[in-house]
C-alpha positions as CSV (number, residue, x, y, z in Angstrom):
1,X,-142.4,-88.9,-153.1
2,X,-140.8,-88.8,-149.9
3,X,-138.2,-86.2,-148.7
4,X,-135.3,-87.0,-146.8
5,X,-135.3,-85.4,-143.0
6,X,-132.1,-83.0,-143.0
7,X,-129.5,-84.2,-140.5
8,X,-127.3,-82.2,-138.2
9,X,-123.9,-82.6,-136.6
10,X,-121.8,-80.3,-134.4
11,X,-117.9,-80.4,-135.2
12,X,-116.0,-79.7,-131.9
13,X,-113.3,-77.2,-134.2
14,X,-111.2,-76.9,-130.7
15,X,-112.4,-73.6,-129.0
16,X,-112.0,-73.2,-125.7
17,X,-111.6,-70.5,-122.8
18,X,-108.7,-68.8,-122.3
19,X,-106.9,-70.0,-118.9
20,X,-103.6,-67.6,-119.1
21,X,-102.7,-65.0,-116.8
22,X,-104.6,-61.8,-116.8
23,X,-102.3,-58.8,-116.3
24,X,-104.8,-56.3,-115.7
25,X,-105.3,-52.6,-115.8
26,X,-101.8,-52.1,-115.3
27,X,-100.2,-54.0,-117.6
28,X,-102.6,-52.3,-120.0
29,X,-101.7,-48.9,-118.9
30,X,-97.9,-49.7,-119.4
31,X,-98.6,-51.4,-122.8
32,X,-100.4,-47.7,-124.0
33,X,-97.9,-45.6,-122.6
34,X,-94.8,-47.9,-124.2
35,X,-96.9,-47.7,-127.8
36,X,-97.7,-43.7,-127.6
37,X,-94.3,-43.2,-126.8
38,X,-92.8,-45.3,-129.5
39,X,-95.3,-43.6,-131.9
40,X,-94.2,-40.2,-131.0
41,X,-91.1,-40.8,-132.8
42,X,-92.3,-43.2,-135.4
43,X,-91.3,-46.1,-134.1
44,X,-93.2,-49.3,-134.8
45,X,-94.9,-47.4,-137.8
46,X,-94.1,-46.8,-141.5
47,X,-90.7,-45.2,-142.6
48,X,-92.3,-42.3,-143.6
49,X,-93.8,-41.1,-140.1
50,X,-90.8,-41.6,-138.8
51,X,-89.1,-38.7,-140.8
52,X,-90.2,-35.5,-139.1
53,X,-90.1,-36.4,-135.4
54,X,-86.3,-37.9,-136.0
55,X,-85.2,-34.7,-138.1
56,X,-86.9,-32.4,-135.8
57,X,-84.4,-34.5,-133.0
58,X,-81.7,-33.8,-134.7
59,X,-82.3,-30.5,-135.7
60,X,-82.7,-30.1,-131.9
61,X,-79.1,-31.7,-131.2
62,X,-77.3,-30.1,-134.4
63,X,-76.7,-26.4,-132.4
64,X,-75.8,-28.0,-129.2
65,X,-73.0,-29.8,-131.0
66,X,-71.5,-27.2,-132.8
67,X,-71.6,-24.8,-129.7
68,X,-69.7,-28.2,-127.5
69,X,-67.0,-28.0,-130.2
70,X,-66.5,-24.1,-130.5
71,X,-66.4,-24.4,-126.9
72,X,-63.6,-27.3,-126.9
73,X,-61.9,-25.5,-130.6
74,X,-61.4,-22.3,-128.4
75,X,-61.4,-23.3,-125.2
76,X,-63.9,-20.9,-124.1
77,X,-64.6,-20.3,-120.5
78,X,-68.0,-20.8,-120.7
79,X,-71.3,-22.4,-123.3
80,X,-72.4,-19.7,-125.6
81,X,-75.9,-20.5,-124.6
82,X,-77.5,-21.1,-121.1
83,X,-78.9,-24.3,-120.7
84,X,-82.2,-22.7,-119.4
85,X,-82.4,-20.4,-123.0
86,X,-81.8,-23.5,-125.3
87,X,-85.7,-24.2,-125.6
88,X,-86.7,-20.8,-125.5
89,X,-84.6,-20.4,-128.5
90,X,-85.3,-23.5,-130.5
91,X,-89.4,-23.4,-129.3
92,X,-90.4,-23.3,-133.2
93,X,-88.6,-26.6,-133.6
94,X,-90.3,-27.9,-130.5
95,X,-93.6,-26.5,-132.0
96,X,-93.6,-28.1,-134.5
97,X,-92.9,-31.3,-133.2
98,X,-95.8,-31.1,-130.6
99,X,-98.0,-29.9,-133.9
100,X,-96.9,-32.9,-135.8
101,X,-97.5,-35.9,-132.9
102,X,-100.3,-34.7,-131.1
103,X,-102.8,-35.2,-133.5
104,X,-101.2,-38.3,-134.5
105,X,-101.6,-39.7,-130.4
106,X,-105.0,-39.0,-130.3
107,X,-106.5,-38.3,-133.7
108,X,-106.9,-41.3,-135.0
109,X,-108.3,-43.0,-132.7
110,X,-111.3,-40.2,-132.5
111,X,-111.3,-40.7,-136.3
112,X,-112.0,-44.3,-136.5
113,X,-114.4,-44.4,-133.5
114,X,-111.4,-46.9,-131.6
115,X,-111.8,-45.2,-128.5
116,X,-114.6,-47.1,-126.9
117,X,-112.9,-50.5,-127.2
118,X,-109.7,-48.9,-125.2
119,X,-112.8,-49.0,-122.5
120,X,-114.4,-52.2,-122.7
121,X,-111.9,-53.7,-120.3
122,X,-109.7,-54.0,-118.4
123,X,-108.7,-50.2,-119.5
124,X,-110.8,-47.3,-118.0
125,X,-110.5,-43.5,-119.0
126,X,-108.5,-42.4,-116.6
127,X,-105.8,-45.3,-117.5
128,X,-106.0,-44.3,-121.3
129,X,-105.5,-40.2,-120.5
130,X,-102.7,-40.7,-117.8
131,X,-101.1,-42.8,-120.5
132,X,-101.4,-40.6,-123.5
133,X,-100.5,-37.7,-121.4
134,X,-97.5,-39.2,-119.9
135,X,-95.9,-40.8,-123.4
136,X,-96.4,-37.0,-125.2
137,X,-94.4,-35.2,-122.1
138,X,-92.1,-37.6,-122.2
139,X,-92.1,-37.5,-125.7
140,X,-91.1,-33.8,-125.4
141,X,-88.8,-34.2,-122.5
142,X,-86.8,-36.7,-124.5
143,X,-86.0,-34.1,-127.7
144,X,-85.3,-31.3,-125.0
145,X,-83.4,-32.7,-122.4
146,X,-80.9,-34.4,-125.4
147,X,-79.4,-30.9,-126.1
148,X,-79.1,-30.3,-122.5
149,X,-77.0,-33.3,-122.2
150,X,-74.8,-32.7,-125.3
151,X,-73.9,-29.5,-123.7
152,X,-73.1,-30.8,-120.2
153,X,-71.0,-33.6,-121.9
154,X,-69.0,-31.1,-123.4
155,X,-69.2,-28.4,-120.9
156,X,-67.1,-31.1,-118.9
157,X,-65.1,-32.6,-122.1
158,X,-63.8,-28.7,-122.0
159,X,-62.7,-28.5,-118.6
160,X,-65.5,-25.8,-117.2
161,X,-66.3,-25.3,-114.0
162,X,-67.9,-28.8,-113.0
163,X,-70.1,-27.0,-109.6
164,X,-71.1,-23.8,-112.2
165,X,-72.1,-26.6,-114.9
166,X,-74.2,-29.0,-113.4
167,X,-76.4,-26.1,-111.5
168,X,-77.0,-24.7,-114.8
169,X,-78.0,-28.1,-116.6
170,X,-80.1,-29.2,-113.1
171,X,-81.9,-25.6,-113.6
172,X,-82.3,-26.2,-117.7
173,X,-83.2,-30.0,-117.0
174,X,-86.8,-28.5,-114.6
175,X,-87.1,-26.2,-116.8
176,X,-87.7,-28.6,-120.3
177,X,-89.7,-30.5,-117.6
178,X,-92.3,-28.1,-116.8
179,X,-92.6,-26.9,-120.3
180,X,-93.0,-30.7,-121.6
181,X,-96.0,-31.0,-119.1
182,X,-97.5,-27.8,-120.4
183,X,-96.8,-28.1,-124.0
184,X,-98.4,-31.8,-123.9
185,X,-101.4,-31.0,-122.0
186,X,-101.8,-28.1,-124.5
187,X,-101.2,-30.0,-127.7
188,X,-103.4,-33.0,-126.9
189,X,-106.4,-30.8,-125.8
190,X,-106.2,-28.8,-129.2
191,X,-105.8,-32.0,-130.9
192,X,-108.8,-34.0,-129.1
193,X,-111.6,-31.5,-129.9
194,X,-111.3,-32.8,-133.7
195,X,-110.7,-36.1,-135.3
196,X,-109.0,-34.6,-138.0
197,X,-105.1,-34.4,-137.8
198,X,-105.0,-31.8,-140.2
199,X,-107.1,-29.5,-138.3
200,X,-105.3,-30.7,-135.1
201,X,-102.3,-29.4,-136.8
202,X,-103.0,-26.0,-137.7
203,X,-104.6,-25.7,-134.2
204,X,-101.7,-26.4,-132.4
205,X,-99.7,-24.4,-134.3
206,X,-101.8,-21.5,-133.8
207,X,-102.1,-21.8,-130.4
208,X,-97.9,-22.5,-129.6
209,X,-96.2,-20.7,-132.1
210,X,-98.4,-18.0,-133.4
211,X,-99.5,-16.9,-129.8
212,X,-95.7,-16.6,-128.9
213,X,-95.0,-14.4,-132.6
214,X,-98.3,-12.2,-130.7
215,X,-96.9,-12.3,-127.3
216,X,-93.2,-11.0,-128.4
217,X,-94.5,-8.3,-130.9
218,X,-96.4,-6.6,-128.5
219,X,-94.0,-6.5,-126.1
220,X,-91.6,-5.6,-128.0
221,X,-93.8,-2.2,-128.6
222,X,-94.9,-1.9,-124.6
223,X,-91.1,-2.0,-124.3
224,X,-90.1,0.6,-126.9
225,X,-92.6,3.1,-124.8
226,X,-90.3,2.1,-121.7
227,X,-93.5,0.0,-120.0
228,X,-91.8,-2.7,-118.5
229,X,-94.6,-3.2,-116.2
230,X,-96.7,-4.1,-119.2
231,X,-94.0,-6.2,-121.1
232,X,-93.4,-8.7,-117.8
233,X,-97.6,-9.2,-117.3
234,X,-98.0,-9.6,-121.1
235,X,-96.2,-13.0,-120.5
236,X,-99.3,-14.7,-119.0
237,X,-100.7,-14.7,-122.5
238,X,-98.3,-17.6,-124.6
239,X,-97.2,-21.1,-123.2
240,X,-93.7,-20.5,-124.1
241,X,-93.1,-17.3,-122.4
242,X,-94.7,-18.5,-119.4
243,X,-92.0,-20.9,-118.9
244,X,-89.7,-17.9,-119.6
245,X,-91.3,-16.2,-116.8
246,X,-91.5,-19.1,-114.4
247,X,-87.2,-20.1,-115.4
248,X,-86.4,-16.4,-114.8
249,X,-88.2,-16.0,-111.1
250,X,-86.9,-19.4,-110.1
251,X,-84.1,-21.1,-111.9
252,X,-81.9,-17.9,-112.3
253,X,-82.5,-17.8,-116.0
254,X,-82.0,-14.6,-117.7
255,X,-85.3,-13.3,-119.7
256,X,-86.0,-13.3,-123.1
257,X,-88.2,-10.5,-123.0
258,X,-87.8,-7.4,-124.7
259,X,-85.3,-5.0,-122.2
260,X,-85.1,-8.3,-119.5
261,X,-88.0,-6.9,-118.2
262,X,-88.6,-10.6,-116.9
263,X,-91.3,-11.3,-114.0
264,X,-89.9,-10.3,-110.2
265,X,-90.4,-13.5,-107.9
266,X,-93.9,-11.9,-106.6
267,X,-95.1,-12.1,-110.3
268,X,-92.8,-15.4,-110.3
269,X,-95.3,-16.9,-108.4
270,X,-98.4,-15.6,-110.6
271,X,-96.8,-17.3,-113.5
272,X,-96.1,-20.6,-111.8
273,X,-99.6,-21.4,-110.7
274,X,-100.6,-20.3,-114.1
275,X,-98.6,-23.3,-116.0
276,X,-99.7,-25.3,-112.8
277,X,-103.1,-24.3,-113.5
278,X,-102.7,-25.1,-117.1
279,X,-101.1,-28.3,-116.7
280,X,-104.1,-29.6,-114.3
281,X,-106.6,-27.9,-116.6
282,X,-105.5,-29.7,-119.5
283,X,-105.7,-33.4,-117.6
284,X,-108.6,-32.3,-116.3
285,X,-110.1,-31.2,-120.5
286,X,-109.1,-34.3,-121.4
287,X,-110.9,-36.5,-119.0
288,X,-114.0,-34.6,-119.5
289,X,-113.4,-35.4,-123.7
290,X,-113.1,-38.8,-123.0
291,X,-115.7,-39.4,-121.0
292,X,-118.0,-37.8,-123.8
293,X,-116.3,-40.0,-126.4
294,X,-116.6,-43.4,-124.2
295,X,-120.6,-42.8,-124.3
């Protein structure tokens, strides 16, 4: 009995090397930033995560509406509400939004190991930090400067003082700015030391909102035992009142503190490197993560 030799053939099935153009690190860095961003507000992604971020945005807006048409309804002489005291007034809102898309930016892709093929190429971990950074601040700076720009629309729609107004909403506009940089380093830190979004949730939320609840109560006691000394250093100790203190020293903003015992400019300048310190610091926390993770 004889057995047949097995015969082989190679089918050319049409594979061969890509000869397009190559866009590079750049491109890729864009392309990252563009999705994060969109992300942030849900965009690109099931209805349902797009829920929170766009009612939290409008939650933001709502008061700075119905303070534009008091304004124009009674033609008041000037905005019930500084531009500069808008966030410090609505920082639960912006809480909770940094809570809610932090651990979403970053969280998942710790979660299902996805980081490492960011760095296979042409992407590197400084590209995929810068980017992620950048999309959460702007993120923030979106949902706090809208506000700001509802009230300088109708500011002028009322007839205020145009020179008065657009100090004010130049002063409100650094302002969101540095607080968007802090509260994004912060948020994506907290959220990169776990891959779980839950956790990353609570953490945030602890760390924005419950240190501020902390911050207020005891000064609120230092300043019922007339220690304003105490009450304007106690401010180094909650991201939110550090941009209090940084607004009041430099972008004539009056404090929130208990008794306006707000920060002269000599402790002015101890709170801005802090926030400078923790904006650098928190780049700098993430870079170290990442490089970890990469491995």
């Amino acid at each position: 009995m004889s057995v047949e030799p097995l015969s082989t053939q190679i089918h050319n099935i049409g594979y061969r090397h890509y000869d397009g153009p190559r866009l590079g690190r750049a491109y890729a860095r864009r392309s990252l930033f563009s999705q994060s961003l969109r992300g942030a507000y849900g965009l690109g992604r099931s209805a349902k995560s797009k829920v929170l971020p766009m009612l939290l945005f409008v939650v933001m807006c709502v008061p700075a509406l119905i303070m534009v048409a008091v304004a124009v309804a009674t033609k008041a002489k000037d905005l019930p509400l500084d531009y500069t005291r808008y966030a410090i007034v609505l920082q639960a809102v912006i809480g909770l939004y940094v809570a809610s898309q932090a651990p979403q930016a970053v969280s998942r892709d710790l979660r299902f190991k996805t980081v490492p093929l960011y760095f296979s190429r042409p992407i590197e971990r400084v590209d995929y930090v810068a980017a992620k950074y950048a999309a959460m601040a702007s993120a923030l700076f979106i949902l706090t400067a809208a506000p700001l720009i509802v009230l300088y629309v109708g500011a002028l729609l009322a007839k205020l003082d145009f020179t008065e107004q657009t100090k004010g909403f130049g002063q409100g506009l650094v302002s969101v700015l540095l607080l968007s940089l802090l509260f994004a380093g912060i948020g994506l830190v907290v959220s990169a030391v776990t891959p779980r979004r839950g956790f990353g949730i609570a953490a945030v939320i602890a760390v924005l909102t419950i240190s501020y609840g902390a911050v207020s109560t005891v000064q609120a006691i230092a300043d019922t035992r007339d220690n304003g000394f105490a009450v304007s250093w106690l401010g180094l100790f909650s991201p939110i009142t550090l941009i209090d203190g940084v607004q009041t020293a430099f972008l004539g903003a009056t404090s929130a503190f208990p008794g306006a015992h707000g920060p002269s400019a000599g402790q002015g300048v101890v709170y801005l490197l802090v926030v400078l310190g923790l904006i650098a610091g928190s780049y700098g926390l993430l870079m170290r993560r990442y490089r970890k993770v990469g491995l």
